[in-house]
C-alpha positions in Angstrom: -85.8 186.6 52.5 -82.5 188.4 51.1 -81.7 188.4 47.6 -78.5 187.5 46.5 -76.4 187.2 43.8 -73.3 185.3 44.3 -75.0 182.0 46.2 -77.9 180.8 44.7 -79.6 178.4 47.1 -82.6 177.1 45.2 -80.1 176.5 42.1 -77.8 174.3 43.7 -81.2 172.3 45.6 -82.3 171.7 42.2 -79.0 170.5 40.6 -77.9 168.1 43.3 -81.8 166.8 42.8 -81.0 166.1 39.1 -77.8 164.6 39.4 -79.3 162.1 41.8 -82.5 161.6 39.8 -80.2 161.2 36.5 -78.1 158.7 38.0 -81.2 156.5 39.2 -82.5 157.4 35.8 -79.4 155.9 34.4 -79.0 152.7 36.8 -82.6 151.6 35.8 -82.0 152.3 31.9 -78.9 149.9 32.4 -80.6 147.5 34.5 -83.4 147.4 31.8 -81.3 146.9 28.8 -78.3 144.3 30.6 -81.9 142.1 32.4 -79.7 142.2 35.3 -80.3 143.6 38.7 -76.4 143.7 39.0 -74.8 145.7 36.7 -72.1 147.0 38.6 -70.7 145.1 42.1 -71.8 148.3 44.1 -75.1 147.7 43.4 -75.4 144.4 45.8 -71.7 143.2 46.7 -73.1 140.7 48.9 -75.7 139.3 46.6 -73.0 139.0 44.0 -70.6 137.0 45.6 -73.7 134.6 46.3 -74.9 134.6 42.8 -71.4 133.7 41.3 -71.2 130.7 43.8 -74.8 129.8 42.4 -73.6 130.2 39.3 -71.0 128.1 39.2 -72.4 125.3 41.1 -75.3 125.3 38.4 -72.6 124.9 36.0 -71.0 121.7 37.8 -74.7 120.1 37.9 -74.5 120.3 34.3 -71.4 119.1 34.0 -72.0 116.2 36.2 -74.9 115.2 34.6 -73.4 115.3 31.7 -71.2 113.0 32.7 -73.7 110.6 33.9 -75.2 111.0 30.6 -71.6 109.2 29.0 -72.1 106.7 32.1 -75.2 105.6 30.6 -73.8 105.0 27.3 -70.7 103.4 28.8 -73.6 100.8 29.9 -75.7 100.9 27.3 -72.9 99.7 25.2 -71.4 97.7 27.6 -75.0 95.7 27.8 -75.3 95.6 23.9 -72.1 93.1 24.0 -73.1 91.0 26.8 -76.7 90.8 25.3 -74.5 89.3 22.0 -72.4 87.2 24.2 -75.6 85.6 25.8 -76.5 85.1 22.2 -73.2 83.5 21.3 -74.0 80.7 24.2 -77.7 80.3 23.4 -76.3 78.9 20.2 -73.3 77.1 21.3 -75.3 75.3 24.2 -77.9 74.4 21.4 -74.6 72.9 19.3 -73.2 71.2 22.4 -77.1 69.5 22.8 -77.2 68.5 18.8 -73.6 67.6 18.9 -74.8 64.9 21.4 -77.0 63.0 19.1 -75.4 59.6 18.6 -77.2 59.6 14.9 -74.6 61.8 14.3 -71.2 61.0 12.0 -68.4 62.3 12.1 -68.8 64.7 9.3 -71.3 66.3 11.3 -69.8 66.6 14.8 -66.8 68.7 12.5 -69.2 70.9 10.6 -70.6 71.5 14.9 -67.1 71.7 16.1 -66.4 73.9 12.9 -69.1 76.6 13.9 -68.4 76.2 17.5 -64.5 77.4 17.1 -65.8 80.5 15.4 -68.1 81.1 17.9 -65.3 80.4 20.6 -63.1 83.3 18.2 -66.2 85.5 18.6 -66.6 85.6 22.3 -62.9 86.4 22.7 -63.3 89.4 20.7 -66.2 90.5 22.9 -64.6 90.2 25.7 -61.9 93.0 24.1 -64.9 95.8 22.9 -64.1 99.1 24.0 -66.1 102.5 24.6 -63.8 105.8 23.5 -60.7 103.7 24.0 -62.1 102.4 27.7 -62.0 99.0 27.8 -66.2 97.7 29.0 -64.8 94.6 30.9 -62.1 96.5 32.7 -61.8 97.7 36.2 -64.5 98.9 38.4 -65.6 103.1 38.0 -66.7 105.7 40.0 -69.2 108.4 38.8 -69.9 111.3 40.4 -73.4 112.5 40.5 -73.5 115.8 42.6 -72.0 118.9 42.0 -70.1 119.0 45.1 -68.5 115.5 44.2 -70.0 114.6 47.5 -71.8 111.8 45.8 -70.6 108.8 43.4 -72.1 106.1 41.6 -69.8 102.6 41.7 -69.6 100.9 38.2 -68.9 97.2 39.4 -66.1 95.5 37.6 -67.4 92.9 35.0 -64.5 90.4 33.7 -66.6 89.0 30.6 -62.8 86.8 30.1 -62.7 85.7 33.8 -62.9 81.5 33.6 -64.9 81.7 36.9 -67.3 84.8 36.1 -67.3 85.3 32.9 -67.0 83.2 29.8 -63.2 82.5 29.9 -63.9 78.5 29.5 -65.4 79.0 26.1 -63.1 81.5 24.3 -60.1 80.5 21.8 -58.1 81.2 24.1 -59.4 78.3 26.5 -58.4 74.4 26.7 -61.7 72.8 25.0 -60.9 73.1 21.8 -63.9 71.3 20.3 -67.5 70.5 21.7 -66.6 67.7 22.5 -64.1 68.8 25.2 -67.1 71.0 26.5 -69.5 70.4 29.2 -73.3 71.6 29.1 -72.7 72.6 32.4 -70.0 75.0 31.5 -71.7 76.8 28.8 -74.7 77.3 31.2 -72.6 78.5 34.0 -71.6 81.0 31.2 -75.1 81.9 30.2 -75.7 82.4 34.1 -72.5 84.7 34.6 -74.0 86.7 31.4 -77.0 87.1 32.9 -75.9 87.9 35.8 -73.5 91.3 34.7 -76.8 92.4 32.9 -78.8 92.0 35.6 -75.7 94.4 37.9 -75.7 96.5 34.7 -79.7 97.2 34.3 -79.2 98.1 38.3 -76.8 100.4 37.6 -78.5 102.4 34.8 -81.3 102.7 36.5 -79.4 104.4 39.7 -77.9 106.6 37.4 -81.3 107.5 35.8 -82.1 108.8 39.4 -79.3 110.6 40.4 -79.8 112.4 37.1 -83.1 113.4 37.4 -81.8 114.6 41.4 -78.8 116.9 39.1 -81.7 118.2 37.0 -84.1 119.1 39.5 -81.2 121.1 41.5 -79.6 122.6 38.6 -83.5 124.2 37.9 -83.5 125.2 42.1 -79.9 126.7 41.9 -80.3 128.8 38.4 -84.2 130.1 39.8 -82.1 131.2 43.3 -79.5 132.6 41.1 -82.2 134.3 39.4 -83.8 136.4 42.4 -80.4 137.7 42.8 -79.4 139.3 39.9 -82.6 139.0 37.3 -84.1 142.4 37.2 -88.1 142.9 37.6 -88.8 144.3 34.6 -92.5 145.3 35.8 -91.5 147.3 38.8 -87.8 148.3 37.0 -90.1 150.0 34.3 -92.3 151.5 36.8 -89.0 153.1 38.5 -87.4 154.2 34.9 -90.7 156.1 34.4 -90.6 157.6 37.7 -86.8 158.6 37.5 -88.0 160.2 33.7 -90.3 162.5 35.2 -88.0 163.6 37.9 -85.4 164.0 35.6 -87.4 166.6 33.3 -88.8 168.3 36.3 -85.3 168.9 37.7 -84.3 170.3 34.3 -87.1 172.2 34.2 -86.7 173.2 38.2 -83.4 174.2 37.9 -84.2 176.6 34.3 -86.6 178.3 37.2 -84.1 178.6 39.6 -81.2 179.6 37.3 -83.7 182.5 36.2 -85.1 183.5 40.2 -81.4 185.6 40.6 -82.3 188.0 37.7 -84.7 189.5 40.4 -81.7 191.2 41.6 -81.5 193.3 38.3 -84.9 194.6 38.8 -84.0 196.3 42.2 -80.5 197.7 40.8 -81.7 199.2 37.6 
């Protein structure tokens, strides 16, 4: 073999080796200290696009269940003033029933009629209640329960003031003004419209209950797929950042050696 001066072979073997060990040694340093497999988009273009769609469909579970989470309360509330209202017509069918007893004078029937106009005052009132300025007797909703909006949940329309549905008959703002004017028969149809809007809200709480539980399970799927994409292995990350160490200090050391080989060349001119 010739010896040289000017080109030194080994030398520049050794230094390209080092460069390409320190930049390995550097990826896995930054891998290890961001978590991510992903630090820069070079390092898996196509897995990054993928893991931001993950990402951010992850991020709209959440969001809708979140919003299922305010349905519920919409109907929790909601329930809480029909469960009243049933309340207000337990009592006034049990005035209408003692208002019938003929022992009765008519002192009594006003101190019934009397109660029975504030109760009337009451269930208007309930049929106005209101959740964050939406009114709970309003129009029918839609929630949306996927993260694709692919999927919705109807909120059937309940008209708590309606005179054939609801309890319109026995408000203030009705005809019968007293208990006498009032038929048993009304009241109960009232007490059977009641029951029935709890009945279609207990339904639709426990369909949302569902859906949310579907949100949650695929939010956990979506985050653990987004996970093998970009989460780094720290086990087998560590093992490589060792590995790139000692390639890194043996190309330093390598390229001392080689550096030093062309001072042979001395030896033969001195």
């Amino acid at each position: 073999m010739s010896v040289v001066i000017n080109t030194n072979y080994a030398a520049t073997v050794a230094s390209n080796n080092l460069a390409s060990s320190n930049t390995s040694l550097q990826r896995s340093l930054n891998r290890l200290s961001s978590g991510s497999k992903i630090v820069n988009p070079s390092d898996d273009a196509g897995g990054l696009a993928v893991s931001m769609k993950f990402s951010a469909a992850a991020k709209r579970s959440g969001a809708a269940s979140a919003n299922i989470g305010n349905a519920v309360s919409f109907l929790q509330t909601q329930d809480g003033v029909l469960k009243v209202a049933g309340k207000v017509l337990d009592r006034m069918s049990e005035l209408k029933t003692l208002y019938s007893d003929p022992t009765k004078n008519s002192d009594d029937l006003a101190n019934y009629d009397a109660e029975f106009t504030q109760l009337q005052s009451e269930l208007t009132s309930l049929t106005g209640e209101q959740f964050n300025g939406k009114d709970l007797f309003g129009a029918s909703q839609s929630v949306q329960v996927s993260e694709d909006g692919g999927q919705t949940v109807a909120l059937a329309s309940k008209d708590l003031a309606s005179t054939t549905s609801g309890v319109g008959v026995l408000t203030s703002t009705a005809s019968s003004a007293n208990l006498g004017a009032v038929s048993l028969s009304e009241i109960t149809d009232a007490i059977q419209n009641v029951a029935t809007m709890r009945a279609t809200n207990g339904a639709e709480q426990s369909r949302l209950g569902f859906a949310s539980e579907v949100l949650t399970v695929n939010k956990a799927n979506l985050e653990a797929a987004n996970s093998r994409i970009t989460d780094v292995d720290v086990a087998e990350e560590s093992t490589q950042l060792a590995r790139w160490n000692i390639l890194v200090q043996s190309g330093t050391a390598m390229l001392a050696q080689a550096n030093q080989s062309s001072q042979v060349a001395l030896r033969l001119i001195q």
